[in-house]
N, C-alpha and C positions, 0 to 999 in steps of 0.2 A: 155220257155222249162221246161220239167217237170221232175220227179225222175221217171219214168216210164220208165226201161231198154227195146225196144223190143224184146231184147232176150227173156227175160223174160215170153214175151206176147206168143210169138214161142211154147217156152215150154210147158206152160199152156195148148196150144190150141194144138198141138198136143198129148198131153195128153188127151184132149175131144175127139181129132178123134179118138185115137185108144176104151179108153170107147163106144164110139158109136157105131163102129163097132164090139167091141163084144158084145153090148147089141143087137143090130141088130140080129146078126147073134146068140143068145142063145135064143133069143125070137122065131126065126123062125123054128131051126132045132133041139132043144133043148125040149123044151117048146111045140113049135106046137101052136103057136099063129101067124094067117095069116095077116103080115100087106104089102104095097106095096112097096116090097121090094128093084124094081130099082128105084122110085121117092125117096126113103130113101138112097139107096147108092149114087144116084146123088147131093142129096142135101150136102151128108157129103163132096163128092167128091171137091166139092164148096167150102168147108173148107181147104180144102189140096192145092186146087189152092192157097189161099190167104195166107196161110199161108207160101207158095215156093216165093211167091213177097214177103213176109214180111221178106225173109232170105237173099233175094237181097237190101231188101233197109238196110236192117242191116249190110249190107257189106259198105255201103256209110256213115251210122251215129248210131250208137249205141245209141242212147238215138231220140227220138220222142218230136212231140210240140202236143201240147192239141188237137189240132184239128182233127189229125190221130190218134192222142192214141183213142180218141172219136168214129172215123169213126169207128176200129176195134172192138172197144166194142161194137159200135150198129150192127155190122155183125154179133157177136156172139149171141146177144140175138136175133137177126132175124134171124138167120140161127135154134137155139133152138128153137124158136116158131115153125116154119116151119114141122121142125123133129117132135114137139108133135102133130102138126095138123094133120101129118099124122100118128101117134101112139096111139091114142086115146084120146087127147085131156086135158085138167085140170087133168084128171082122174090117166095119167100116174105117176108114181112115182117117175120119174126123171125132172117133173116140178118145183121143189123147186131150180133145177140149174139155173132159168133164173135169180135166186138173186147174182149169181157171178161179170157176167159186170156188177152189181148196186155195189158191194161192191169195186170194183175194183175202177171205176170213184170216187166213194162218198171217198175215201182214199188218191187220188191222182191226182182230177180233177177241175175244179172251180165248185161250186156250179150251176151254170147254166145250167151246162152240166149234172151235176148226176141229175136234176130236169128233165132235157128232155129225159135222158133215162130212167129216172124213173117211169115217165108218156108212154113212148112207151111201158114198159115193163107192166105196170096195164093194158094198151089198149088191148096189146096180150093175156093176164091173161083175160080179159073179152070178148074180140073175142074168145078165144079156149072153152071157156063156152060154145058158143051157135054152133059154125064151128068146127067142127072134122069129121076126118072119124075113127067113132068104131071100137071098137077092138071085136073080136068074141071070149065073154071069156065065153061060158057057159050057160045055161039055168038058172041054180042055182045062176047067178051072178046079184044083182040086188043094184044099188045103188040110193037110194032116193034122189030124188029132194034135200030134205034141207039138205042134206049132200054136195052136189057138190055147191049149196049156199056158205055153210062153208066153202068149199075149198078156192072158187074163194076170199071169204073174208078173210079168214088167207092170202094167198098169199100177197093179196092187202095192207093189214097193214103190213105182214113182210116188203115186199119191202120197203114200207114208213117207217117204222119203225131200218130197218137196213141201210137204206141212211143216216137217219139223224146223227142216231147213230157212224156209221164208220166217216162220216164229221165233226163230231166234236171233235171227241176224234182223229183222222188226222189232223183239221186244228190246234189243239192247241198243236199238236205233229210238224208240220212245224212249227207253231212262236217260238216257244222254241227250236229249233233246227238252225232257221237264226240268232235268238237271241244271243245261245250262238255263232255263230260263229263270228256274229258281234263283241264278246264280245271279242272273242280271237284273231282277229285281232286288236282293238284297245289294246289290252296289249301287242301284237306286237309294234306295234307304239311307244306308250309307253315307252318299253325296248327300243325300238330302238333309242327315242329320249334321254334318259337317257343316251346311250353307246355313243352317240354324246357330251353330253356333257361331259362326264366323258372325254373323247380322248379333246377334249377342252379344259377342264382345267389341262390336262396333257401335251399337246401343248404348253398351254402359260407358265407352268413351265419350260418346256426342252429349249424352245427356250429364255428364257427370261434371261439363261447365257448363251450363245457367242452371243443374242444380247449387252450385255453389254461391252464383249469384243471389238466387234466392234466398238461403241462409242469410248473406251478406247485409241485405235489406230486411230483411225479419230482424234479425239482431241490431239493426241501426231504427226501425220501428220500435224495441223494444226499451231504446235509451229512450224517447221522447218524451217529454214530461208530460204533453197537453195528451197523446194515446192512452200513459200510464195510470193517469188520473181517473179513465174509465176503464172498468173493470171487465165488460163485455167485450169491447175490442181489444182488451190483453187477451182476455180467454180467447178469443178466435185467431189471435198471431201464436199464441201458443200450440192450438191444435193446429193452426197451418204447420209450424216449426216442427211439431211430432211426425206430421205426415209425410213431410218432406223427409226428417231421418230415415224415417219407415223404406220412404223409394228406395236412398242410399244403399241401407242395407240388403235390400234385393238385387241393385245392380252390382253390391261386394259380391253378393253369392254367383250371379252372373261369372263374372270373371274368374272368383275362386275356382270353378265347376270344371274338370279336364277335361269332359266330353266335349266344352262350348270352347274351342279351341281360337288362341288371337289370331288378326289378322296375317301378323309377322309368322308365326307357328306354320301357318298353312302355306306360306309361299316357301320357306327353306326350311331343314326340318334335318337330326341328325339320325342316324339311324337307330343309334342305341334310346334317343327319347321317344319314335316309335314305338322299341320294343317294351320300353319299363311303362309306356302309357298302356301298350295291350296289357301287358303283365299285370298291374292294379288294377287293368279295369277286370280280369279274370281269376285275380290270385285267390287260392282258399289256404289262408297258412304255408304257403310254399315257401321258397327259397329262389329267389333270381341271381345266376352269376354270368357275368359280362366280360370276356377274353378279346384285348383287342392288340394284334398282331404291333408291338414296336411303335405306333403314330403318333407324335406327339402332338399332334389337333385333329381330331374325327371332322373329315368335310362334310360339308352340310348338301341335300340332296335336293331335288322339287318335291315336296310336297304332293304325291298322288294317294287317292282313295284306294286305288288297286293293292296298292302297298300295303296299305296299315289294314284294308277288309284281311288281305291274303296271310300277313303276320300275325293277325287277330286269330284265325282260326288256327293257326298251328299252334301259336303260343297256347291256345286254351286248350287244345290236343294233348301237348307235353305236359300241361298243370295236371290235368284231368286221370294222366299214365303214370306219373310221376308219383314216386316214393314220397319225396321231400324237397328236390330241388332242379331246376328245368335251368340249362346251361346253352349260354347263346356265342360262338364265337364268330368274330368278325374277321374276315382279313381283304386289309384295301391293298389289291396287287396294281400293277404297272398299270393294266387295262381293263380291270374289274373289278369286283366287291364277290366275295361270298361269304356269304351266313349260312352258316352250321346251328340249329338246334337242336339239343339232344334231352333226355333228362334220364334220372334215374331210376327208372321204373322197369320191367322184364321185358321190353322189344316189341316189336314187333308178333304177330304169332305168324308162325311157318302158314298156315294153311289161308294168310289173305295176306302175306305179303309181297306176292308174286302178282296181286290183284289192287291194289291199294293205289288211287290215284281215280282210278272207275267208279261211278256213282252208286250209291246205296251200298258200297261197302263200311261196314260197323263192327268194330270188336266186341260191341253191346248192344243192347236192344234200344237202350237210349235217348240216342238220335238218329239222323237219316241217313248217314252214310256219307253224306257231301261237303262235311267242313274239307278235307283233302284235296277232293274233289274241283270245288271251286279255287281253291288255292292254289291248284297247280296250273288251273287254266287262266287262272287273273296273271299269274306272272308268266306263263306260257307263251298266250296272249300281247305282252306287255314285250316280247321275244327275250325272255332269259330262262333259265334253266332250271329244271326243279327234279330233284331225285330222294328217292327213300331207301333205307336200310338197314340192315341192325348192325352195331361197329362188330368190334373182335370180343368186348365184354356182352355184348349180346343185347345191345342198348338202342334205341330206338332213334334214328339218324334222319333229320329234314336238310337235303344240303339245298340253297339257294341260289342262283349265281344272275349277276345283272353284269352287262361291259359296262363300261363308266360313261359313255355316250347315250346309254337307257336314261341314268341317274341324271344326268346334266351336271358330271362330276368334271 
């Protein structure tokens, strides 16, 4: 399914019929230029038919699939041909409209499809050259051969020339557009798996006093002589007493778990426990090394998702390139932070990294292209700075940079 509303298409094209019909009707009664005037209002009429179904089926589904957004593009540009065929031919003035369905398709269509209407539409541009019926404009009115040449060849390269052009400044307008949204839902995700753990680790605190009480009365149940005497109600303080550990032990695992991150964690957070939390949660056998310029206490920052999603994907970037060991240096200046991370592995490759930051680029088949991608634009976004590079060893360079007024440093 496409972003192609048929309302949309409705409008358009009723807006061509009524143009037609007053061009029709100023050329004839106006002007005094004789063309066939019911073969021309019939043809239009054929537009108004389709367009009365197209109001119906927009009553069923508002938006259209490729294959009828196509069908109605190529009625229009056949229905245009037709209309000039019978208005004098390339010659007429209102020929330059058969580039509309080309611009329409090549913005919002697969490429296969603006290729086929592209070529219908050169086809009719070179049949209306040679099949017209003239228009009776005058004695004095004479147009030279290698002018109507020129015509049919401007046409010919616009069409070609404005397909390619609207499909590609469109196609790179859709990937950056499912990009970001990809992007904003996994920062959904994100938050959302953060809000889990946070209620997690605020779980196993709330419940971890009146679990203790309840031990406390199980074990004071368990001294009483006139309880102990029955063997039943021991056995059921005992299976209570098991089950209760059982909780315990699930709210240790709770808090153990790094994903399920504490209350305190999530409100100040330092940069380097960021990056060692992405680093374990992505490491395979690597090497993590931590360079922090001269400080003798690293400040502690706010806690944002944007952060740790955005460090999350380079970090696992650098693991994934990386020989053996992915190197993260810090330096807190006057009025900034920047993080450098680089690792060991061969760089960059020349031929995408001139491109590297643009969606669906991938040194591999792997993944999609967008861990970069969304990183640069979560901190872009967030307004600090994100650049890529290979050093002077030929090494693969993420430099980062926040003012300390981002950070709440």
């Amino acid at each position: 399914m496409n972003t192609i509303l048929l309302g949309n298409l409705i409008k358009i094209r009723w807006i061509a019929i009524f143009g037609q019909i007053l061009a029709v009707f100023f050329v004839t009664y106006i002007i005094k230029i004789q063309i066939p005037l019911f073969e021309t209002l019939f043809v239009i009429f054929l537009s108004v038919a389709v367009n009365f179904y197209s109001y119906f089926e927009e009553r069923k589904n508002k938006s259209i699939s490729n294959q009828k957004a196509f069908s109605f593009l190529l009625f229009d540009t056949l229905q245009l041909g037709i209309l000039l065929f019978l208005t004098g031919g390339i010659v007429n003035p209102f020929s330059i409209l058969i580039l509309a369905p080309v611009i329409t398709s090549a913005s919002y269509l697969p490429a296969l499809m603006t290729v086929i209407l592209s070529t219908i539409s050169i086809i009719i541009i070179v049949i209306l050259n040679f099949y017209f019926i003239p228009l009776d404009l005058g004695e004095e009115f004479f147009l030279p051969e290698i002018y109507s040449f020129g015509l049919v060849a401007s046409l010919i390269i616009t069409v070609i020339f404005i397909a390619i052009y609207a499909y590609l400044f469109a196609s790179s307008s859709r990937k950056i557009s499912n990009a970001l949204s990809i992007s904003k839902l996994q920062i959904l995700n994100q938050k959302k798996i953060t809000e889990v753990g946070s209620l997690s680790a605020a779980a196993a605190h709330e419940l971890g006093t009146p679990l203790n009480t309840i031990f406390l009365i199980l074990n004071d149940l368990l001294k009483e002589k006139k309880l102990i005497e029955d063997k039943n109600i021991v056995k059921d303080i005992v299976l209570l007493k098991s089950q209760a550990e059982r909780c315990k032990e699930i709210l240790q695992r709770f808090s153990k778990n790094p994903l399920k991150l504490k209350d305190k964690f999530l409100q100040k957070v330092k940069i380097t426990d960021l990056i060692k939390l992405n680093f374990e949660k992505f490491n395979k056998g690597k090497k993590l090394k931590i360079k922090k310029n001269n400080i003798i206490e690293e400040p502690e920052i706010i806690f944002k998702d944007e952060i740790m999603y955005a460090l999350g994907n380079i970090i696992q970037n650098a693991i994934f390139y990386s020989i053996s060991v992915v190197t993260v240096e810090l330096k807190y200046l006057q009025s900034s932070v920047n993080i450098i991370i680089s690792d060991d592995g061969y760089g960059f490759s020349k031929d995408i990294v001139d491109k590297l930051g643009e969606p669906y680029i991938s040194k591999n088949n792997q993944g999609m292209g967008l861990g970069i991608f969304i990183a640069k634009n979560l901190i872009e976004n967030m307004g600090g700075d994100f650049k890529l590079y290979n050093s002077k060893e030929n090494k693969a360079v993420v430099e980062i940079m926040f003012d300390n007024s981002i950070l709440n440093i």
